[in-house]
SEPA-513337 format. One record per atom (N, C-alpha, C, O): residue number from 1; residue in one letter; atom name; x, y, z. Coordinates in steps of 0.2 Angstrom, whole numbers, plus 5000, padded with zeros to 4 digits. Example, Ala and Ser with C-alpha at 12.3 -4.5 7.8 and 13.67 -1.06 7.14 Angstrom:
 num residuo atomo    u    v    w
   1       A     N 5066 4972 5039
   1       A    CA 5062 4978 5039
   1       A     C 5066 4984 5039
   1       A     O 5071 4983 5042
   2       S     N 5064 4989 5035
   2       S    CA 5068 4995 5036
   2       S     C 5064 5000 5039
   2       S     O 5067 5006 5040
This chain:
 num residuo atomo    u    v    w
   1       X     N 5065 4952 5043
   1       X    CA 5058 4951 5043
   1       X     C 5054 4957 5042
   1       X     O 5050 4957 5038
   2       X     N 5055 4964 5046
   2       X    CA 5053 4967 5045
   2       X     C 5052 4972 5037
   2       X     O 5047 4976 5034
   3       X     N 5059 4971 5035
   3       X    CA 5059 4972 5026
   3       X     C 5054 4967 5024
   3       X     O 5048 4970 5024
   4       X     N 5053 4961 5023
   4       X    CA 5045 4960 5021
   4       X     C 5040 4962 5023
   4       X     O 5036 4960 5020
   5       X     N 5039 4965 5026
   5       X    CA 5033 4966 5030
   5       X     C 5032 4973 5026
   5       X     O 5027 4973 5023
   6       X     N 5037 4980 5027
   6       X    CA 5037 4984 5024
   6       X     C 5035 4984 5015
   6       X     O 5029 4985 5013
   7       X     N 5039 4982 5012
   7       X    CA 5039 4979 5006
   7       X     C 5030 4976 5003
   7       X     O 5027 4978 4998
   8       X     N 5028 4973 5007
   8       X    CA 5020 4969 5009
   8       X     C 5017 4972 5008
   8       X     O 5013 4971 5003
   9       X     N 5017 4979 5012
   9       X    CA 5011 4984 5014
   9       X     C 5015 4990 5006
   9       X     O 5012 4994 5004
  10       X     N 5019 4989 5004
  10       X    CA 5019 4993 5000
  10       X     C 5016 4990 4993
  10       X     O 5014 4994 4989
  11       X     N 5016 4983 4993
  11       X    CA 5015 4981 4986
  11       X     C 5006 4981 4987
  11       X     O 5002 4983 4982
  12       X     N 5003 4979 4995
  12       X    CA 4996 4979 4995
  12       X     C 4994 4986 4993
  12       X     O 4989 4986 4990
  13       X     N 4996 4991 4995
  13       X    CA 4994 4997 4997
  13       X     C 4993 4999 4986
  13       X     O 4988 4999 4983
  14       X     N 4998 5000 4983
  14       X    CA 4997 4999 4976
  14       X     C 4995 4995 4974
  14       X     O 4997 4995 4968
  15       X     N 4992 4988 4976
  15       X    CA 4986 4983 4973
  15       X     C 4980 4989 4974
  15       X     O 4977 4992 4969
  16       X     N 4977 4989 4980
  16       X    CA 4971 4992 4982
  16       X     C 4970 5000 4977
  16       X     O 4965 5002 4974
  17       X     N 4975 5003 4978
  17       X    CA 4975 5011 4974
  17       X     C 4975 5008 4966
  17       X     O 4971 5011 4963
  18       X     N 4977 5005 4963
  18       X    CA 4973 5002 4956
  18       X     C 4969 4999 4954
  18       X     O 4967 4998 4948
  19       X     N 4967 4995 4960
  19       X    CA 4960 4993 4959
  19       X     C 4954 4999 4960
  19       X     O 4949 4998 4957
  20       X     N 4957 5004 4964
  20       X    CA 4953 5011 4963
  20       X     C 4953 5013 4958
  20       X     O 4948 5013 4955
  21       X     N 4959 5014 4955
  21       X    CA 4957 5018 4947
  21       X     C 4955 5013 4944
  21       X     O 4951 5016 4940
  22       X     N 4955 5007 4944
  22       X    CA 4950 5001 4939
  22       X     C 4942 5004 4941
  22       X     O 4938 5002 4937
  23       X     N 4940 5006 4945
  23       X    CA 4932 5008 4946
  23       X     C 4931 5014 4942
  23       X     O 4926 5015 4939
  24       X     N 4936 5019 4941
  24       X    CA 4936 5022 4935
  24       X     C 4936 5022 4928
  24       X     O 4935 5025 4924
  25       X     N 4939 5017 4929
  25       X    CA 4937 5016 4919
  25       X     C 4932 5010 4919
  25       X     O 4931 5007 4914
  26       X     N 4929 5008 4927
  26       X    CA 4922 5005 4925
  26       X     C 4916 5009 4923
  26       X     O 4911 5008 4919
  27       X     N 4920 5014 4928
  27       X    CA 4912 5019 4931
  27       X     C 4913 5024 4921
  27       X     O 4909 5028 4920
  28       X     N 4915 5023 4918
  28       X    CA 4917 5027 4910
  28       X     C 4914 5021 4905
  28       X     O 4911 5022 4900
  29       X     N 4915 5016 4908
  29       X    CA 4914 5007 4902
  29       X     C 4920 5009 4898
  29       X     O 4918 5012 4893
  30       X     N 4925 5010 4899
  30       X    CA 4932 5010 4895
  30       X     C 4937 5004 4899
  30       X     O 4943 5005 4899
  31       X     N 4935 4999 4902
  31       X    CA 4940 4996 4905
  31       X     C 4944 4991 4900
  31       X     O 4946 4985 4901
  32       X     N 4944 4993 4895
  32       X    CA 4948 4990 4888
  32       X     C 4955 4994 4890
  32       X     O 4959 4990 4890
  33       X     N 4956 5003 4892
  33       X    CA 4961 5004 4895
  33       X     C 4966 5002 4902
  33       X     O 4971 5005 4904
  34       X     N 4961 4996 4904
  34       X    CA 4965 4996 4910
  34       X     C 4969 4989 4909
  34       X     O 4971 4985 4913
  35       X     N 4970 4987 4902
  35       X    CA 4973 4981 4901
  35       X     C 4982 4980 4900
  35       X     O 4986 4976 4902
  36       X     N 4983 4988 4896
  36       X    CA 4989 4991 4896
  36       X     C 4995 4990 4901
  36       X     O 5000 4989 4899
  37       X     N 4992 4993 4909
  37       X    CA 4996 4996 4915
  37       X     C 4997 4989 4917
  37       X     O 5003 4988 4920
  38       X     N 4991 4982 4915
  38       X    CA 4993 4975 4921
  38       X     C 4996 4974 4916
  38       X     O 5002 4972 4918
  39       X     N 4996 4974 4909
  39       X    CA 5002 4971 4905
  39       X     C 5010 4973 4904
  39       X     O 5014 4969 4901
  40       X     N 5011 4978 4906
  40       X    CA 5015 4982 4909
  40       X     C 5018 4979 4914
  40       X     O 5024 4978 4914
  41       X     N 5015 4977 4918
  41       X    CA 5019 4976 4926
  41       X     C 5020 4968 4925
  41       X     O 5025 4965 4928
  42       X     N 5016 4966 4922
  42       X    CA 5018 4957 4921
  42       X     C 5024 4956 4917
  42       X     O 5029 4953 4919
  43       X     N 5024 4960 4911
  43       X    CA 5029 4959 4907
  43       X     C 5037 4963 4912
  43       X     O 5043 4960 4912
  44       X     N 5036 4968 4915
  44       X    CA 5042 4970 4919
  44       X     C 5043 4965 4925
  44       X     O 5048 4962 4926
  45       X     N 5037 4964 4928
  45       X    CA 5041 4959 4934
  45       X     C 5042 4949 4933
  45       X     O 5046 4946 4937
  46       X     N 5039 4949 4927
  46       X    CA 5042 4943 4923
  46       X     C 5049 4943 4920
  46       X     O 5053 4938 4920
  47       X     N 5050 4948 4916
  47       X    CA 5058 4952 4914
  47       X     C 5062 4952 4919
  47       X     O 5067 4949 4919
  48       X     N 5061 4953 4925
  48       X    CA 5065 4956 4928
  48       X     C 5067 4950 4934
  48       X     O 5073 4950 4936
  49       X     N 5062 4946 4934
  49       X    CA 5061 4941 4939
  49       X     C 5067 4934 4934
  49       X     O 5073 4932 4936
  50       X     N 5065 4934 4928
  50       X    CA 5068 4928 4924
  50       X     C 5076 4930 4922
  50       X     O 5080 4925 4923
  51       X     N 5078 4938 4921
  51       X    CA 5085 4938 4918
  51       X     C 5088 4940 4922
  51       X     O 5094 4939 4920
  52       X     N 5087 4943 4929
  52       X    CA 5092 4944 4934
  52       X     C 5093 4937 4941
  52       X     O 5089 4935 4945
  53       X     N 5100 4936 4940
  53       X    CA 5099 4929 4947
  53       X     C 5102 4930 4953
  53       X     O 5108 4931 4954
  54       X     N 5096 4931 4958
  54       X    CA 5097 4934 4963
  54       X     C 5099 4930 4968
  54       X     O 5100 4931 4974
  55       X     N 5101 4924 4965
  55       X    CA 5105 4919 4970
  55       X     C 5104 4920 4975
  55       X     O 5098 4919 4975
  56       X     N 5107 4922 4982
  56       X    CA 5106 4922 4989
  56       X     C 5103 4928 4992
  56       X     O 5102 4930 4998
  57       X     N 5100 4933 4986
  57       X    CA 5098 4939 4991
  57       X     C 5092 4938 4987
  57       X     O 5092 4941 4981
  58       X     N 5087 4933 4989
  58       X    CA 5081 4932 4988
  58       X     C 5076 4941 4991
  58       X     O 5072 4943 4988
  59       X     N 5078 4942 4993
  59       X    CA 5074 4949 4996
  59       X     C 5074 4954 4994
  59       X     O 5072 4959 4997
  60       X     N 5078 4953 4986
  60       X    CA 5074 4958 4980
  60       X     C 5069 4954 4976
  60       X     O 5065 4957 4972
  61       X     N 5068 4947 4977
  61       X    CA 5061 4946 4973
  61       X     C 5053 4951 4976
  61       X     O 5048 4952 4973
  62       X     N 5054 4952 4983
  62       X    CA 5048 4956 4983
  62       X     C 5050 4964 4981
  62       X     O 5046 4968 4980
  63       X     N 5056 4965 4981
  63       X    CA 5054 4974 4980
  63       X     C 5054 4971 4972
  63       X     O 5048 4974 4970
  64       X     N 5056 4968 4967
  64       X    CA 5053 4968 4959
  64       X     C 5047 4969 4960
  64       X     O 5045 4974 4959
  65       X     N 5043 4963 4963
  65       X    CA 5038 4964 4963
  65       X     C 5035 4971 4965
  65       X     O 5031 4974 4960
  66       X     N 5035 4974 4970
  66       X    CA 5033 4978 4972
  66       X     C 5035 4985 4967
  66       X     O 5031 4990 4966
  67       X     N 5040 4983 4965
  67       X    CA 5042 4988 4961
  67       X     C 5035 4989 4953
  67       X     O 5033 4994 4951
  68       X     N 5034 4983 4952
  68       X    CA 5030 4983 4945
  68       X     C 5024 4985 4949
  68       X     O 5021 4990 4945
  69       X     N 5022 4984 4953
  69       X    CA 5014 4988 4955
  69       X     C 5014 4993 4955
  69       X     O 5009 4996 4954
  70       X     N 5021 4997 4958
  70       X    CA 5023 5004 4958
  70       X     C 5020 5008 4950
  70       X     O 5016 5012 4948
  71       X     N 5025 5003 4946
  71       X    CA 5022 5008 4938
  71       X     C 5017 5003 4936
  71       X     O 5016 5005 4930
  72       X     N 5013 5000 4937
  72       X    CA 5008 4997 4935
  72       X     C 5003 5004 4937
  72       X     O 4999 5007 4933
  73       X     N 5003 5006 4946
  73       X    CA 4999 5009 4948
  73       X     C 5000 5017 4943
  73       X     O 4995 5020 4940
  74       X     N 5008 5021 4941
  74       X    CA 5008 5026 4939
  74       X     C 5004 5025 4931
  74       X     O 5002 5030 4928
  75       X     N 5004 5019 4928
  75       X    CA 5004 5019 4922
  75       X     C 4995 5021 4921
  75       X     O 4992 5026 4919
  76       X     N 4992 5016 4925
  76       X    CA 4985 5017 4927
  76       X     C 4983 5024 4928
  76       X     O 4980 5027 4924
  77       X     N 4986 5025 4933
  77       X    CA 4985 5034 4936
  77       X     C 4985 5038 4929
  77       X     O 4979 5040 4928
  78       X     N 4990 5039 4926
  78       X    CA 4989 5042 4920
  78       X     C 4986 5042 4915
  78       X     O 4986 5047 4911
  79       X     N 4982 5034 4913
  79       X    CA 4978 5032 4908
  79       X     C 4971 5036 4910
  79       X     O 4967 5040 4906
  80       X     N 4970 5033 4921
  80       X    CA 4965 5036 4918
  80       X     C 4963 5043 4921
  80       X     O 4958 5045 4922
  81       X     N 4969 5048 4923
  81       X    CA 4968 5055 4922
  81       X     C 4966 5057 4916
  81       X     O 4964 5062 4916
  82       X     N 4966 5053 4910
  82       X    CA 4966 5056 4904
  82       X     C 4958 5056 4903
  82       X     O 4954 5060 4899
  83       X     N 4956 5051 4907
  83       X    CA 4950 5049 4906
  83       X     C 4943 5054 4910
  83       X     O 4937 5056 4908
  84       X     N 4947 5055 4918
  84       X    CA 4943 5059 4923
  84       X     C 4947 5062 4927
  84       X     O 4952 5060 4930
  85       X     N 4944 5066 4927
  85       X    CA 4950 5072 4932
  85       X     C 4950 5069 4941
  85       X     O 4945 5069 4945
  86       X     N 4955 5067 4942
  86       X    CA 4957 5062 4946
  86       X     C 4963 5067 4952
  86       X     O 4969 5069 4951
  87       X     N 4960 5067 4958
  87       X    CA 4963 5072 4962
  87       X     C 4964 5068 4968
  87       X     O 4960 5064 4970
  88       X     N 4972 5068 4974
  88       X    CA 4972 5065 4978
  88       X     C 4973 5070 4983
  88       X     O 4978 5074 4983
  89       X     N 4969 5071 4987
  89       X    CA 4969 5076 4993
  89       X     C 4973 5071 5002
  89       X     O 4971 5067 5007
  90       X     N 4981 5074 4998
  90       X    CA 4983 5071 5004
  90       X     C 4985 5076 5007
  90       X     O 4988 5080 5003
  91       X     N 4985 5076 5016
  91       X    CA 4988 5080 5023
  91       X     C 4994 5076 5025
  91       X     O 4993 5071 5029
  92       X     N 5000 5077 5023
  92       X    CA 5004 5074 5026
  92       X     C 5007 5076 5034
  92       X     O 5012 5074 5037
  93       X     N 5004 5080 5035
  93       X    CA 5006 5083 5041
  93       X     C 5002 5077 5048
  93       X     O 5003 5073 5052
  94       X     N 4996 5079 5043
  94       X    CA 4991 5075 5048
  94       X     C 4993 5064 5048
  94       X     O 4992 5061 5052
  95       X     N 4996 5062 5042
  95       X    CA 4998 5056 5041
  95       X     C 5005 5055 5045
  95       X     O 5007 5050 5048
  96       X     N 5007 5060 5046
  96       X    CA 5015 5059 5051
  96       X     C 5011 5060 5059
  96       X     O 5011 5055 5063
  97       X     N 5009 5062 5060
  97       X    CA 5004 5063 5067
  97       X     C 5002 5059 5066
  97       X     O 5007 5055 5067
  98       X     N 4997 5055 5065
  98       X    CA 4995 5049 5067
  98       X     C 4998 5044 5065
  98       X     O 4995 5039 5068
  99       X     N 5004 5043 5061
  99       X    CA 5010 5036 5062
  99       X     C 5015 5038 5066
  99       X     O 5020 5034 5063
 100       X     N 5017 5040 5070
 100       X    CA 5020 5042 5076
 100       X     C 5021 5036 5081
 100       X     O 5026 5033 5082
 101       X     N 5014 5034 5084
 101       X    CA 5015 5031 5090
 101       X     C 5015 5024 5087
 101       X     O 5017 5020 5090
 102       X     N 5015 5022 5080
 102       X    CA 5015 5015 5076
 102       X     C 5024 5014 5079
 102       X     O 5026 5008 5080
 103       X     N 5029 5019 5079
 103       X    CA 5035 5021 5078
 103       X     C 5038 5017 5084
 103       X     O 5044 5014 5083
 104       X     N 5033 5018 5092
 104       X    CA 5034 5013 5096
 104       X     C 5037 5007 5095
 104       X     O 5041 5005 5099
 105       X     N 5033 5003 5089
 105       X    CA 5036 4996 5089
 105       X     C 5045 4993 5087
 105       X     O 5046 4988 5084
 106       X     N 5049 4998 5090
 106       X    CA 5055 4996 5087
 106       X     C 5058 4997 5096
 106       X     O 5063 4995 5098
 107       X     N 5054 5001 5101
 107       X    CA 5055 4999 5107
 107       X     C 5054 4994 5110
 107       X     O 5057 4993 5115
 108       X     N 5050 4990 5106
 108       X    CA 5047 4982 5109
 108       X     C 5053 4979 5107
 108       X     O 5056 4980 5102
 109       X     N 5055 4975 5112
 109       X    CA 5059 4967 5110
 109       X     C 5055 4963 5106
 109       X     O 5051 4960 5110
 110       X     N 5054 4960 5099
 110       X    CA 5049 4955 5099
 110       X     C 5051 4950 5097
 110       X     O 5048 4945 5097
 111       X     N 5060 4950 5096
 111       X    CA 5062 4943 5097
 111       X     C 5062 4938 5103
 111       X     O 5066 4933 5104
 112       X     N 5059 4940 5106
 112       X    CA 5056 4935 5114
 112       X     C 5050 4934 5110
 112       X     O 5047 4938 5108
 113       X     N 5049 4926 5110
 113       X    CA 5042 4922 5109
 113       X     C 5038 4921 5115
 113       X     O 5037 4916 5117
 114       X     N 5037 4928 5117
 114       X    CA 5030 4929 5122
 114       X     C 5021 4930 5120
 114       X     O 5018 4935 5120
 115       X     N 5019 4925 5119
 115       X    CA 5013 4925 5118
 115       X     C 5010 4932 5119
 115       X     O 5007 4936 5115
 116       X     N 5010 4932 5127
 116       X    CA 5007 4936 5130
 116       X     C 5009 4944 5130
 116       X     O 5005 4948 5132
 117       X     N 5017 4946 5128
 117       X    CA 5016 4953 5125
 117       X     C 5016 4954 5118
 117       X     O 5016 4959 5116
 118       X     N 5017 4948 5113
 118       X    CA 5013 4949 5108
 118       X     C 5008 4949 5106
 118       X     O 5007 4949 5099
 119       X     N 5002 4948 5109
 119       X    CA 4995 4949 5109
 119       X     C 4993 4955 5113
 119       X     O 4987 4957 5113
 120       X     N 4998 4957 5117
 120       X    CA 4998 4965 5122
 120       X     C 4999 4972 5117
 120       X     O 4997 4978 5117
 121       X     N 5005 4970 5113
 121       X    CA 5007 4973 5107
 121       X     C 5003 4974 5103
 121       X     O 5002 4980 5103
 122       X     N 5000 4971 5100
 122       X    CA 4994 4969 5094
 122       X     C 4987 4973 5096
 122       X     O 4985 4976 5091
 123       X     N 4985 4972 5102
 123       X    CA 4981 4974 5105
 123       X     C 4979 4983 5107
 123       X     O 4974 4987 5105
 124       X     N 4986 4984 5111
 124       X    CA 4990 4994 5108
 124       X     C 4988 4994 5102
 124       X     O 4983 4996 5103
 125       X     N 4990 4993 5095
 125       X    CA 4990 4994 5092
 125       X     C 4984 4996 5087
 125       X     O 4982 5000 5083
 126       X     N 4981 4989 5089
 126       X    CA 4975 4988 5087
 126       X     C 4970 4995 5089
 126       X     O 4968 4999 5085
 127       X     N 4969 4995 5095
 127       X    CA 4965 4999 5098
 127       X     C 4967 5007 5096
 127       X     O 4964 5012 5095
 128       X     N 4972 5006 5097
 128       X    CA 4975 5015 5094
 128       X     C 4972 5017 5087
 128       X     O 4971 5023 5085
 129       X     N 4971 5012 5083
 129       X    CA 4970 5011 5076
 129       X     C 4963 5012 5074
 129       X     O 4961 5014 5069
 130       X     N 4958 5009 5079
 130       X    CA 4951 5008 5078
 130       X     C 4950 5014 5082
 130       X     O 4944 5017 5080
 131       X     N 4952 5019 5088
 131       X    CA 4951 5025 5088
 131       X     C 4952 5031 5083
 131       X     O 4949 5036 5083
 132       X     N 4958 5028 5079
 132       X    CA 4959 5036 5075
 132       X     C 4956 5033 5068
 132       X     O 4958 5037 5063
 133       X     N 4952 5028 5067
 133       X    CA 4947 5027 5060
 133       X     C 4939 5030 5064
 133       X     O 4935 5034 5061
 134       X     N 4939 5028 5070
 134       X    CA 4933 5033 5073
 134       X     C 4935 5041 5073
 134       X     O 4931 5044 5070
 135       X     N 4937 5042 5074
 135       X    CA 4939 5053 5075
 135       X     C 4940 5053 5068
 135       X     O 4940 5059 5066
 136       X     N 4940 5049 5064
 136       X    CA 4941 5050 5056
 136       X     C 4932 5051 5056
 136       X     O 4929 5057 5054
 137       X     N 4930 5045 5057
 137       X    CA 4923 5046 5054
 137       X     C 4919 5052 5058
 137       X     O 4915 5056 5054
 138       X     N 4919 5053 5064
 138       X    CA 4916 5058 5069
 138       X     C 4918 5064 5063
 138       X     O 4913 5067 5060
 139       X     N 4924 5065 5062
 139       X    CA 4924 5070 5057
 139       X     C 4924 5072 5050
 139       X     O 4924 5078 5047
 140       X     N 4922 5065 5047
 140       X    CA 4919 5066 5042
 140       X     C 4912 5067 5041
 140       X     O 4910 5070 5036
 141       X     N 4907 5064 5048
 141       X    CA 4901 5067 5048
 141       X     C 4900 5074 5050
 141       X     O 4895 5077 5048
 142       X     N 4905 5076 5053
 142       X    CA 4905 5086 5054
 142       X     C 4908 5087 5047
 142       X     O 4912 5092 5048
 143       X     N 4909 5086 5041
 143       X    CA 4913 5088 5038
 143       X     C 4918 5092 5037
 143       X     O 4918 5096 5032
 144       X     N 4922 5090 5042
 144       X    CA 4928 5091 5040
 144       X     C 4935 5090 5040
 144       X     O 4940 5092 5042
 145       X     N 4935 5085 5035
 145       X    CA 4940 5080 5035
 145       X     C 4938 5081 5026
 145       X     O 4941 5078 5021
């Protein structure tokens, strides 16, 4: 269960980061270039889905999938680097520090159907997550984030 899940947030997370680069070749009026990267990804994850038969390990139809977002998303990146100079400022020191305590959930039993510590779970969770988007914001208004 949890391989979907992971898989999930992977295909969501390269949905949303190329609908970002789609706002750049709006923000240009060239979105004639963003037709390439999804054609691309259809054509691969339609190939890939139609000629290989996954008979019982149904649980590579999401990594295909995931996979074609993947170069959907690099093919994009690179169209429209060409277009605008395109910079990702990431701290990976600071993204391991704050996915640390997420690391907890494999302490949890969750195969017990307990309502009440799975709405306990979610809740930790929850609330740890709406504090470190607050200390994000607090520091973006000091800028320095």
């Amino acid at each position: 269960m949890r391989i979907y899940i992971m898989v999930g947030v992977g295909i969501e997370f390269f949905r949303v980061m190329t609908n970002l680069l789609n706002n750049v070749s709006q923000s240009e009026y060239r979105t004639t270039d963003t037709i390439k990267p999804y054609l691309v990804g259809f054509i691969i994850s339609l190939g890939l889905l139609s000629s290989i038969d996954f008979g019982t390990n149904y649980f590579m139809i999401p990594l295909v999938l995931g996979l074609a977002y993947f170069l959907v998303f690099i093919y994009m990146y690179l169209n429209m680097k060409k277009m605008l100079d395109i910079k990702y400022d990431i701290n990976i020191v600071k993204i391991i520090l704050i996915s640390l305590p997420f690391l907890m959930v494999y302490s949890v039993d969750l195969t017990d159907i307990n309502l009440v510590l799975n709405l306990l779970v979610v809740s930790v969770f929850g609330l740890y997550f709406i504090f470190t988007v607050w200390l994000f914001h607090q520091h973006s208004l000091r800028g320095n984030i």
